[in-house]
C-alpha positions as CSV (number, residue, x, y, z in Angstrom):
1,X,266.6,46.5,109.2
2,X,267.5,50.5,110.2
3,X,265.3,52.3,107.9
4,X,267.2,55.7,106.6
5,X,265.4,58.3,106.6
6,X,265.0,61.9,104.9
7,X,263.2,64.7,106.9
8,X,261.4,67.5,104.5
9,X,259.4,70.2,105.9
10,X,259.6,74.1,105.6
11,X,259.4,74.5,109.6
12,X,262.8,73.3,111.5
13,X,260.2,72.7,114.9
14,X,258.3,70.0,112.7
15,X,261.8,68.5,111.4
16,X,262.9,68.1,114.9
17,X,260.2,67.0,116.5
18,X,260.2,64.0,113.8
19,X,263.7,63.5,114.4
20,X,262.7,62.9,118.5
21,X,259.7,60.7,117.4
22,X,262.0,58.7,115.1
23,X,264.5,57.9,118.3
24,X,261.8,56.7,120.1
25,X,260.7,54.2,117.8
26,X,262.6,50.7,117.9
27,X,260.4,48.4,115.9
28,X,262.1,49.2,113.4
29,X,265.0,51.7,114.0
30,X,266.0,54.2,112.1
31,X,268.5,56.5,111.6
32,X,268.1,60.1,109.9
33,X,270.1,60.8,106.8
34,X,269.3,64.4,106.0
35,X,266.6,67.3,106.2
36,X,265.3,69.6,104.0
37,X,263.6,72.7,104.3
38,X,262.0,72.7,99.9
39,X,261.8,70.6,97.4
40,X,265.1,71.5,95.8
41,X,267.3,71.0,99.1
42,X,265.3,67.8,99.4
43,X,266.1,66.2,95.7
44,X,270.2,67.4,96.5
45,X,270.1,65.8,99.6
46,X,267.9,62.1,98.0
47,X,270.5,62.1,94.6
48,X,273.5,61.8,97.1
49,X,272.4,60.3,100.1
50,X,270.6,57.0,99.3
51,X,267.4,56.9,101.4
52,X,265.0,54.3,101.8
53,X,262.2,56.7,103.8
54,X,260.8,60.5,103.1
55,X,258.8,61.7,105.8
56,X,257.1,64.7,103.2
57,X,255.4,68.0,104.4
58,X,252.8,68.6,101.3
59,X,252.6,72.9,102.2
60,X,256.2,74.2,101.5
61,X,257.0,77.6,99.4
62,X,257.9,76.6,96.0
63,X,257.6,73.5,94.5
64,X,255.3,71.7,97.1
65,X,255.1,68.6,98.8
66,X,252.9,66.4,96.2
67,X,254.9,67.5,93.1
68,X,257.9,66.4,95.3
69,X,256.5,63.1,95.7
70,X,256.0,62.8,91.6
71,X,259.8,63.7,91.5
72,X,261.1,61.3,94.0
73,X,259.2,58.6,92.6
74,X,261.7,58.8,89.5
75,X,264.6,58.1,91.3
76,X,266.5,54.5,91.5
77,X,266.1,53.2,93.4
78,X,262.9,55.2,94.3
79,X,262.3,55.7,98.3
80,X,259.4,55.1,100.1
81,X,256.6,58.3,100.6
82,X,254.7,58.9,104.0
83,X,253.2,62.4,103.9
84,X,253.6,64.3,107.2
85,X,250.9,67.1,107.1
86,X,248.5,69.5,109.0
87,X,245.9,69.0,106.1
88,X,244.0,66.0,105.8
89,X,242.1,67.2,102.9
90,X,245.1,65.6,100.4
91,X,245.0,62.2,101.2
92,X,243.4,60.1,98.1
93,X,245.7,62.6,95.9
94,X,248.4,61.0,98.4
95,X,247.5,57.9,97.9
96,X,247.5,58.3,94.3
97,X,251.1,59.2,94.1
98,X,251.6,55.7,95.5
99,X,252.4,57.0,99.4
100,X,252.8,54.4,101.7
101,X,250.7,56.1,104.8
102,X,249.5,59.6,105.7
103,X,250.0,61.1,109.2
104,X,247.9,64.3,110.3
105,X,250.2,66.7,113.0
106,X,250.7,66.6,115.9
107,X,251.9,63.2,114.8
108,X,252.0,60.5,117.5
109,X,254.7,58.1,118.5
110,X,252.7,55.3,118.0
111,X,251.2,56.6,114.7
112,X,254.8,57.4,113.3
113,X,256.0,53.7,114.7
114,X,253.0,52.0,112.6
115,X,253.7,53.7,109.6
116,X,257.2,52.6,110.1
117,X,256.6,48.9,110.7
118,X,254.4,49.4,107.3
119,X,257.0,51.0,105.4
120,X,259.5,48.1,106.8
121,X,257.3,45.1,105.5
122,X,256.4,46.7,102.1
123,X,260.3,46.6,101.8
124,X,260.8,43.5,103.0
125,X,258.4,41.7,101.0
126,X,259.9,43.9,97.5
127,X,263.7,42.5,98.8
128,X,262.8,39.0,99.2
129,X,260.3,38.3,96.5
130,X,263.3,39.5,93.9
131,X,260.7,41.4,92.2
132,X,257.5,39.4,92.8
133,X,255.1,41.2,94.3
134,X,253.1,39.6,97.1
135,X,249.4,39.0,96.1
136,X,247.0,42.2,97.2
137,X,250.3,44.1,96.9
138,X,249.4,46.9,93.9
139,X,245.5,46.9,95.5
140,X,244.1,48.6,98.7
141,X,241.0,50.1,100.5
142,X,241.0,53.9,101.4
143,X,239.7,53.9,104.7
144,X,237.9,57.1,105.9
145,X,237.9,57.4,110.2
146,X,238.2,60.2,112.2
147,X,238.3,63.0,109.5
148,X,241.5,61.3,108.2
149,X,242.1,59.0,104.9
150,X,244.2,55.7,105.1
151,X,245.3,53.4,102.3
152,X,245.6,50.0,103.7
153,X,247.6,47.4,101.3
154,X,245.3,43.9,100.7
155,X,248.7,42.6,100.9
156,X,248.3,43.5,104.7
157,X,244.8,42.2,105.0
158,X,244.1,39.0,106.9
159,X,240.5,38.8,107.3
160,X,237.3,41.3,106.9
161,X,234.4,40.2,109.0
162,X,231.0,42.3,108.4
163,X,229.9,43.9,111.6
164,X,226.1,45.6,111.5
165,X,227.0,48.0,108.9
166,X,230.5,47.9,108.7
167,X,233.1,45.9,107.8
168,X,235.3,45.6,110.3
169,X,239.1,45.4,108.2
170,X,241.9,43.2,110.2
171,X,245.5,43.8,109.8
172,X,248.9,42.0,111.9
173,X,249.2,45.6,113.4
174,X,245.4,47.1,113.7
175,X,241.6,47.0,113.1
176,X,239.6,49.5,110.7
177,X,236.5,50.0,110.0
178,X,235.9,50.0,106.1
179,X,231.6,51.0,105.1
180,X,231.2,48.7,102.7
181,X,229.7,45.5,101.3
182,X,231.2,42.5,102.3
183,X,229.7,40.9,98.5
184,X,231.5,43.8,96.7
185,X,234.7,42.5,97.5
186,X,234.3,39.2,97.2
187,X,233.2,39.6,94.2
188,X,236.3,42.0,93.8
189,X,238.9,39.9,94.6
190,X,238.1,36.8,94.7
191,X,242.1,35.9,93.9
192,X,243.0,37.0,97.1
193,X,240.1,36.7,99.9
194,X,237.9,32.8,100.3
195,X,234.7,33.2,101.7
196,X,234.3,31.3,105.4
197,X,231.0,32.2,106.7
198,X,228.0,34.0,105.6
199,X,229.9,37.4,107.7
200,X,233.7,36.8,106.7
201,X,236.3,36.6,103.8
202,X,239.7,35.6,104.9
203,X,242.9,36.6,102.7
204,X,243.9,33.1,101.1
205,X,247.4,33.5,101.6
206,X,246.8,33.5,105.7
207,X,244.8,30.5,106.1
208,X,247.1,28.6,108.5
209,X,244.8,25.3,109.7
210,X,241.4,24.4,109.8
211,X,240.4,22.5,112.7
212,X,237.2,21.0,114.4
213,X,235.8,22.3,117.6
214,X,233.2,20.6,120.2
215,X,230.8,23.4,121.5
216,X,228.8,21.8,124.3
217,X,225.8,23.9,122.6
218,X,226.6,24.3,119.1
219,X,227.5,20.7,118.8
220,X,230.5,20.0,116.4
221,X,231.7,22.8,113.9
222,X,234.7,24.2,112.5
223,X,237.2,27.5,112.8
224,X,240.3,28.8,110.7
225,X,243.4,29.3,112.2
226,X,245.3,32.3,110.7
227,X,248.7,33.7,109.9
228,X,249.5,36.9,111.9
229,X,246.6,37.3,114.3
230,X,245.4,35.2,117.4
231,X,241.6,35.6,116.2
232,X,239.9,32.4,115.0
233,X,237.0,32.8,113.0
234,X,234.2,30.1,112.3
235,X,234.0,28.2,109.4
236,X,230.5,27.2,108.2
237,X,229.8,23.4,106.7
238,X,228.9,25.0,103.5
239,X,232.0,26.6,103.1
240,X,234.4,24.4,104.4
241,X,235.0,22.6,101.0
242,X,236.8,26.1,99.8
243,X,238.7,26.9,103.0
244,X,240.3,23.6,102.8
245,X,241.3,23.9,99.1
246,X,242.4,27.7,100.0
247,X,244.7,25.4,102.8
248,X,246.5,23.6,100.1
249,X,246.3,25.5,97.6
């Protein structure tokens, strides 16, 4: 899939330092359909040039970049939002407006090439679910690191193991850290996370096998085999009646 994308931001450096970071990025590839330097140039250019992407600037004169995003939004097909700003201050108002990610400048390759890969699957999954939405897919976590705000999709979630006082959040692509109660959501979502071990919930949906191990210490016990990550977490007795059923089920 070449993801085409529309560039909008008030300053021509910014718009061509994304177009650069766009050519570098493979996984997916893209291809650059049009820039825009406002919000009216920008709506032109999105009536008559179908795009699937808008990498969005929020400060621009005149109409700005979240009123933008409310705009493009009643489009059809609609195209997918990542904000591309110097001011973190806006993400949950981001987030609101249904944006897939936020990136901070000076954006990095490797930052722009996630938000692509997550831009690519949310499209994926809409395209080949003919309208069903993949569990987890309208629900998400706002995670708060490093003076930033990121909304990751429970669709994206594979397991969330609590770590001291954190929750350590676990993605195909990355790891966050997420302060909360590992209780609270369970008790949240319950339709899309099984609990398998007094410090871990696992998405249902990624349980690939469950399988016995030997520890020469331990003695006999059990671990979860998932979809999309190497990890393998431990599965304890007294859960092991739910995991199965999450298996099959």
């Amino acid at each position: 899939m070449t993801l085409k994308v529309l560039i909008v931001d008030d300053e021509a450096l910014a718009r061509s330092r994304l177009r650069t970071l766009l050519a570098e990025c493979t996984d997916p590839r893209s291809e650059v359909v049009g820039e825009a330097a406002n919000a009216v140039q920008a709506i032109q250019v999105a009536q008559r040039q179908a795009c699937d992407l808008v990498l969005l600037d929020i400060h621009m004169p005149g109409v700005d970049g979240m009123a933008l995003a409310a705009q493009l939004r009643e489009l059809t097909p609609a195209p997918t939002v990542v904000f591309v700003t110097a001011h973190a201050e806006h993400a949950v108002q981001a987030f609101e407006l249904d944006a897939t990610d936020y990136l901070t400048k000076p954006v990095r390759r490797e930052r722009l090439q996630m938000a692509l890969q997550k831009v690519q699957r949310q499209r994926q999954a809409s395209q080949g679910a003919r309208g069903v939405e993949p569990p987890g897919a309208g629900e998400y976590l706002i995670i708060q690191e490093r003076g930033r705000s990121e909304r990751v999709s429970l669709a994206d979630v594979v397991y969330l193991k609590a770590e001291l006082k954190y929750i350590t959040v676990r993605t195909p692509d990355k790891e966050y850290i997420y302060d909360g109660a590992l209780s609270d959501l369970e008790a949240r979502y319950p339709h899309l996370f099984v609990r398998v071990h007094r410090n871990a919930l696992v998405a249902r949906r990624s349980v690939r096998a469950v399988e016995k191990v030997v520890d020469p210490v331990d003695g006999e016990g059990w671990t979860v085999r998932l979809d999309g990550v190497d990890d393998r977490l431990s599965v304890s007795r007294r859960q092991l009646a739910s995991v199965r059923e999450a298996l099959t089920g």
